[in-house]
N, C-alpha and C positions, 0 to 999 in steps of 0.2 A: 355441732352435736345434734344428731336425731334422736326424738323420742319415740317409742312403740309403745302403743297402748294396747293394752289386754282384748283383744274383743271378745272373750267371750263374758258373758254379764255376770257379776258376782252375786251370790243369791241374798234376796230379801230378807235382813230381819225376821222372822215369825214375832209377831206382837203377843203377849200372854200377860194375860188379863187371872187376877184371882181373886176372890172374896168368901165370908160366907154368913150363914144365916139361918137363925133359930127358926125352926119348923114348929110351928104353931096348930099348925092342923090337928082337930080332935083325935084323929084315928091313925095320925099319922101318915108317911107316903105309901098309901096305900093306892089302889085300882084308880080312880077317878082324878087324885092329883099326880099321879105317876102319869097316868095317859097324856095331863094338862102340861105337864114339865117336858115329857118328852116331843110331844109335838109342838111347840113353844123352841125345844129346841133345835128342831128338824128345819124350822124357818132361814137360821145364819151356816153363815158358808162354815164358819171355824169348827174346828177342834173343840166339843166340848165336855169333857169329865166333870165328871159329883163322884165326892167321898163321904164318907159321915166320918173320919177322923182328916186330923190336917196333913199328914203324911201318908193316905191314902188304906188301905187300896182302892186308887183310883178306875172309875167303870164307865163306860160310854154313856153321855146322859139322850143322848139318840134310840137305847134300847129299851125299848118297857121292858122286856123281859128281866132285861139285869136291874133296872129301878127298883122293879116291886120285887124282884129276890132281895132286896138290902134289908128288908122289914123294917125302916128306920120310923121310930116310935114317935112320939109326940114330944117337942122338948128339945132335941138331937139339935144339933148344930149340922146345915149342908156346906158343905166347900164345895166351889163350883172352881174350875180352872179350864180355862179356852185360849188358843192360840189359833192365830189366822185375819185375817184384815179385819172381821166386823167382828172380833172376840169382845172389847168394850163394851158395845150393844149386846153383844150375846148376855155377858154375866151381869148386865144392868138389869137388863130384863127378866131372868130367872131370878133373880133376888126380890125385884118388884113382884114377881107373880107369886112366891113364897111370903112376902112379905103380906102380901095379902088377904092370905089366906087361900090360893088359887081362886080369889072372884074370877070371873066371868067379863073382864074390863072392854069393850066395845072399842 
């Protein structure tokens, strides 16, 4: 009996990572922590969306523009949802930087 195997490679898993996280900030995501989130999330390879409800609509959290059009207020709950090899680290880190208050962390 011969076996053939496939050679062509069957594709990876996508990893998707989800959480979320009461937004504390006084004024809300506004100019300054919207800038912080999005370049925060410019850093990881994956796929990463923010909703303010759990079923979406989901929006590029890569875009300031579309951020700070959410007007999401102070209080809101964020869901962050990432898929792509470092999506874990993605949505650990946008939660920690939320969590924070957008400090400034070194």
């Amino acid at each position: 009996m011969t076996t053939f195997l496939d050679p062509t490679p069957s594709p990876m898993p996508r990893k998707s990572v989800t959480a979320s996280v009461r937004l504390r900030h006084e004024a809300g995501l506004h100019a300054r922590p919207a800038v912080k989130l999005t370049k925060l999330a410019k850093k990881f390879s994956a796929k990463i969306l923010v909703a303010m409800l759990p079923d979406g609509p989901w929006i590029d959290a890569k875009s300031i523009v579309k951020v700070i059009a959410t007007k999401t207020p102070r209080n809101a709950l964020l869901y962050f949802r990432a898929e792509g090899e470092d999506a874990e680290a993605a949505v650990l880190a946008l939660v920690r930087l939320v969590e924070q208050d957008f400090a400034d962390v070194g």
